[in-house]
C-alpha positions as CSV (number, residue, x, y, z in Angstrom):
1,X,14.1,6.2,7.1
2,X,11.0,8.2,7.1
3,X,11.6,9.9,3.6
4,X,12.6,6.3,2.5
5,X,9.3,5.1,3.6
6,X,7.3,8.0,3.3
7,X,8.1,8.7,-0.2
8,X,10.4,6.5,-2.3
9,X,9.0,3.4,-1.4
10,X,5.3,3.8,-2.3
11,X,6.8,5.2,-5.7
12,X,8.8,1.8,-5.9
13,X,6.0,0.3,-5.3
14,X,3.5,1.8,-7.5
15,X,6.0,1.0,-10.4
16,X,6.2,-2.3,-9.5
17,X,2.5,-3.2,-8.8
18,X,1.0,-1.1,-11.5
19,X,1.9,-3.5,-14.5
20,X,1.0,-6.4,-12.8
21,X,-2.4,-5.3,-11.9
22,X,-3.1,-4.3,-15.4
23,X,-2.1,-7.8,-15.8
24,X,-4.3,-10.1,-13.5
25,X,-6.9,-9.2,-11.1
26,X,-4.9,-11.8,-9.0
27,X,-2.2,-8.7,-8.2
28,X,-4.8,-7.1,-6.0
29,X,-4.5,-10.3,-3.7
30,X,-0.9,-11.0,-4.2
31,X,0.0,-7.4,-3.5
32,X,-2.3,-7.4,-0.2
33,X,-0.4,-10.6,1.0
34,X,3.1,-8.8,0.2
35,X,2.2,-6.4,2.7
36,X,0.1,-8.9,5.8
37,X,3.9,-10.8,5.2
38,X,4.9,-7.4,8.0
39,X,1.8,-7.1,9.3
40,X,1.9,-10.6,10.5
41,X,3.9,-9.8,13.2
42,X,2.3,-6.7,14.5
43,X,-1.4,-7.1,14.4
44,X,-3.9,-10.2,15.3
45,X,-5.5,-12.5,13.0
46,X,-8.9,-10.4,13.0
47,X,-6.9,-6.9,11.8
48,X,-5.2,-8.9,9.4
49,X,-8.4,-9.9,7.9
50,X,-9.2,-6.5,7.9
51,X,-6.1,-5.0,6.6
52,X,-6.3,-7.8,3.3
53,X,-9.4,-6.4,2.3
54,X,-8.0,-2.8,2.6
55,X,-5.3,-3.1,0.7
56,X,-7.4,-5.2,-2.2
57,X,-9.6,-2.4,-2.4
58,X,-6.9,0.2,-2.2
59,X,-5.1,-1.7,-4.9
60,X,-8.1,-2.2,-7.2
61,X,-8.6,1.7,-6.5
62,X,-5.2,2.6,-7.8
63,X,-5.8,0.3,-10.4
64,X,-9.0,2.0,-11.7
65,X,-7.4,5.8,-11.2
66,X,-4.1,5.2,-13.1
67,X,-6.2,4.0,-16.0
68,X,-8.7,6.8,-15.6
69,X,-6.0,9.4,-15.4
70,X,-3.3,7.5,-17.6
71,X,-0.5,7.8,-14.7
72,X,0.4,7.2,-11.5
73,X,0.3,10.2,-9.8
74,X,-2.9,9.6,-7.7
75,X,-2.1,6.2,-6.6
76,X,1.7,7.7,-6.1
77,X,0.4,10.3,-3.8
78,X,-2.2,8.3,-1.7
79,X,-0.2,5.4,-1.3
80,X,2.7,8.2,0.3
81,X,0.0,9.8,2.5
82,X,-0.9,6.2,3.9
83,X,3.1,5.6,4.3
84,X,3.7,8.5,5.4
85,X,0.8,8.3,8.3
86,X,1.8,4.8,9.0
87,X,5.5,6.1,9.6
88,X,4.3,9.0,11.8
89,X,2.1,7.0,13.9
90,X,5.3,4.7,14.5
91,X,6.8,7.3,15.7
92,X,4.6,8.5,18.1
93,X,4.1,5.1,19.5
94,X,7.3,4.7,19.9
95,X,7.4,7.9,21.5
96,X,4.9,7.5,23.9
């Protein structure tokens, strides 16, 4: 699971997303809720707040950088070190 969702995932995703946020500046907010539709379950109302605005801005970040550098690599490799540390923290936790 962990090279699933450490690795092929956020490349899944970055295809996906990347088209629609050259799109509409609405896919920064639809691709945050995508993601508080898990988090829902694991964090209170106040982190959830927190984490929508985090993911806008990482999406709007990824946005910016794949136009600057004309690909995906960037956004490919930050959004799989935030999977990835999200994945290992898991772990740990559940570990503990």
């Amino acid at each position: 699971m962990v090279p699933y969702f450490g690795l092929v995932h956020p490349l899944l995703e970055q295809i996906h997303w990347a088209p629609l946020r050259r799109s509409t500046p609405l896919a920064h907010g639809m691709f945050s809720g995508y993601h508080l539709l898990v988090l829902y379950t694991l964090l209170p109302i106040n982190w959830l707040l927190a984490a929508f605005i985090v993911l806008v801005l990482a999406s709007i970040f990824w946005k910016r950088i794949a136009a600057h550098q004309n690909g995906l690599a960037i956004p490919y490799c930050s959004h799989a070190l935030a999977d990835l540390g999200i994945v290992g923290t898991a772990c740990l936790l559940v570990h503990v």
